[in-house]
N, C-alpha and C positions, 0 to 999 in steps of 0.2 A: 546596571550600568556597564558601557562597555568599556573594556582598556583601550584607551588611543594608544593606535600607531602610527608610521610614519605618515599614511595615506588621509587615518580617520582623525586624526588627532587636531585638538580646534587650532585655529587661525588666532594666537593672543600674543601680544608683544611679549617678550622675552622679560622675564625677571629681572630687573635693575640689581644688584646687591649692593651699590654703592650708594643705594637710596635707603637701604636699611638707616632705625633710626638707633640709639643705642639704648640699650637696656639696661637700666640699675641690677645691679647685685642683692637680690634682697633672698639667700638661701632658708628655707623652710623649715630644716629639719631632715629626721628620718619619713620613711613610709610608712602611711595608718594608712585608714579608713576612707573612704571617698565621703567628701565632705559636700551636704547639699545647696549650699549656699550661693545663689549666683546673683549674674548682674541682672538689669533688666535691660530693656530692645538697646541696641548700639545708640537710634539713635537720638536717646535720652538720654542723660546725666545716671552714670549707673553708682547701683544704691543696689540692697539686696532684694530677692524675690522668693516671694513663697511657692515658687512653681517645683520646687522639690526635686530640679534637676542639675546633671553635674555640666550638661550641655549650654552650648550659648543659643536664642533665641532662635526658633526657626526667621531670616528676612519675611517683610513685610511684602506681598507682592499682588497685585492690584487686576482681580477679575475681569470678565470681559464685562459687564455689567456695573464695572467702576466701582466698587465694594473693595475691601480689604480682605485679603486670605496671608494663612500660613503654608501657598498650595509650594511642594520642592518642584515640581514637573514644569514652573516657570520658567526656571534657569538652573544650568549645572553647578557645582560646587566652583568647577575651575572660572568660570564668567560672571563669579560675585567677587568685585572688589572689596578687598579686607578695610572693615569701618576705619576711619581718621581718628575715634574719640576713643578708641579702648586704651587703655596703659599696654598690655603687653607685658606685662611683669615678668621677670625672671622667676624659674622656679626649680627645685629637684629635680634631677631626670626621674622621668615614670615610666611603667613598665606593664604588659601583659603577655604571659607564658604561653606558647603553643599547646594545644589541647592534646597534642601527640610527637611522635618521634615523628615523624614529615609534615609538612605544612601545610597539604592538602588537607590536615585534619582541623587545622584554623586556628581564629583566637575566639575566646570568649568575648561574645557582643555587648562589649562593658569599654564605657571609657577607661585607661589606666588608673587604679588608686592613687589617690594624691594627697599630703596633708596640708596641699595648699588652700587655702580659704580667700575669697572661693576656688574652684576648679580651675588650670590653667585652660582648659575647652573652655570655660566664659570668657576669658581676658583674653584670648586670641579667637574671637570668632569661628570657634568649631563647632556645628551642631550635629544633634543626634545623626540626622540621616548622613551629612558627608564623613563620621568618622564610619557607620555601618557599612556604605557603601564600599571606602576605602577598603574593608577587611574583607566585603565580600567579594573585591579585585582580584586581594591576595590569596585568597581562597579558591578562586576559581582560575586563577593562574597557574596554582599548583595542583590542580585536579587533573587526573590521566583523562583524555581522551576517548571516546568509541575509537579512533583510530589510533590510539596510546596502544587498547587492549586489542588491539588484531593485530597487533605488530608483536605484544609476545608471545602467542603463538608460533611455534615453528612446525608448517608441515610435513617438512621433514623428518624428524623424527618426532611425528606424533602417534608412528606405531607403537612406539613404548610410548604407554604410560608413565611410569615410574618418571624417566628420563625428562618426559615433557611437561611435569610438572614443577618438577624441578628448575627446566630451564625457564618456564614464564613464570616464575617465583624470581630468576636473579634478575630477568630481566625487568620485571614491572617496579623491582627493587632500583634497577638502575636509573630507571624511567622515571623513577619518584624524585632520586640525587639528583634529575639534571632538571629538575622543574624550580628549581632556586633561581634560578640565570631569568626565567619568565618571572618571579616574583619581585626580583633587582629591578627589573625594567617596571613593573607596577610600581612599586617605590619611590622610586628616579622620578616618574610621570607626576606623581602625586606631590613630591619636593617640592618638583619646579614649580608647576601651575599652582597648587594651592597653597602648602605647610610654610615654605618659605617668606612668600611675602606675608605670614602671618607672624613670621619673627621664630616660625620652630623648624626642627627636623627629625625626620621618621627614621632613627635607624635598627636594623636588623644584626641581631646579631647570635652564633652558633655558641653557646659557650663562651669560653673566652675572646673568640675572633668575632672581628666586627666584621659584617658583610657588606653593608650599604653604607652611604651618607658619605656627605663632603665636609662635615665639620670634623674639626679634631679634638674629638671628646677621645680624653683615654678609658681604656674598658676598666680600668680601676674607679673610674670619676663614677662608668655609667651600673657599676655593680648596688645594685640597692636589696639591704636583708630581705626574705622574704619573709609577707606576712600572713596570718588567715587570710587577711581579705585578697591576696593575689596568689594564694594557691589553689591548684585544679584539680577537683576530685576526677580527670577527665587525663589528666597524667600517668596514670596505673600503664606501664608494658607491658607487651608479653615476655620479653626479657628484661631483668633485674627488677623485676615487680618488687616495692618496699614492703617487705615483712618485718612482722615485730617493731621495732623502734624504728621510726624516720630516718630516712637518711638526707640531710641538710643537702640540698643543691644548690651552690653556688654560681655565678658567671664569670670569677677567675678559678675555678676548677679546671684544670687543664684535661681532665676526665669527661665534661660536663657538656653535651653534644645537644641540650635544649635552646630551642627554638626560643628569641625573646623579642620582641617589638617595643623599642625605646622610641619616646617622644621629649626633646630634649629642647631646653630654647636658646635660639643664635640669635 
């Protein structure tokens, strides 16, 4: 999928937020396990399903041949209006850790753990392909360029060695820092048109600093322990690689510079 922007970005009426409807309070708990228990299609009476996923149904979308398909190539994520019948439930903020020290490195193609029952991706209308795609936005917004990596070269001085390797090392380094500003703007895109009117929001955040989002969740609210099921054997550095006993990473660590994607519900 591609990132809209100002030029390519669809033609959809603007977000209402004064049409939000409200949400009960009903908190879960700490964070387990991604629980498999979901609804069935939106637009039946939902009950659980043995479909074995943490995802909401792919829409229902209707062949050239008048047939029923689960095909996504129908319609985009952002041009499916969010169902009328789902609850919407309030639930824990959930969370998945950057697979590395920059973001080009991604998240893991996993909805957040959640020990909500069912998955809040069933109660708001998220399915597999639109959170994939989402990641694979922010993923590829934050990947260097063929013209990322000709710009850190300098021919200059590319007689030395030594020197010019050095310099397209801090460069493609810097070039990595300023690819967050492109990943806000994936975010933002995805707020507006989709997350939002499904009563959630996607925030980003470094460590203790939040980067993205318009809600005022405090980063103490959005700090959740970590567990096996949301830690990354894909986390190892090449500086401060954890040897011997673990070292706990928190997201009010003021030390603590990992990448985390909260999905929280407004």
């Amino acid at each position: 999928m591609i990132v809209p922007t100002e030029k390519s970005q669809p033609e959809l009426p603007p977000y209402d937020e004064g049409s939000a409807r409200e949400v009960t309070d009903s908190k879960t708990g700490r964070l387990g396990n991604i629980h498999t228990s979901t609804y069935g299609s939106p637009e039946l009476s939902y009950g659980q399903s043995s479909s074995g996923s943490p995802y909401a149904p792919r829409p229902l979308q209707p062949d050239f041949d008048g047939a029923v398909s689960t095909s996504s190539s129908f319609s985009t994520s952002f041009s499916r209006p969010p169902p009328g019948t789902l609850p919407y439930s309030s639930f824990d903020p959930i969370f998945l850790v950057c697979r590395g020290q920059y973001l080009y490195k991604g998240f893991l193609s996993l909805p957040p753990p959640s020990s909500a029952i069912p998955h809040p991706f069933i109660t708001h209308d998220v399915n597999e392909g639109d959170w994939l795609d989402f990641l694979a936005e922010i993923q590829g917004a934050a990947t260097l360029t063929e013209k990322d990596l000709s710009r850190s070269h300098l021919p200059i001085i590319s007689i030395i060695p030594i020197v010019n390797s050095l310099a397209s090392y801090g460069i493609r380094k810097f070039m990595k820092s300023r690819k967050a500003s492109s990943v806000l703007k994936v975010i933002d895109i995805w707020n507006h048109h989709f997350f939002r009117p499904r009563k959630l929001e996607v925030i980003l955040t470094k460590g203790p600093i939040k980067l993205s989002g318009t809600h005022d969740y405090p980063i103490a609210d959005l700090h959740t322990p970590e567990t096996s099921g949301t830690r990354s054997s894909f986390m190892d550095r090449k500086e401060g690689k954890l040897k011997g006993k673990e070292k706990e990473s928190t997201a009010d660590d003021p030390e603590d510079t990992t990448y985390r994607l909260f999905v929280v519900p407004i």
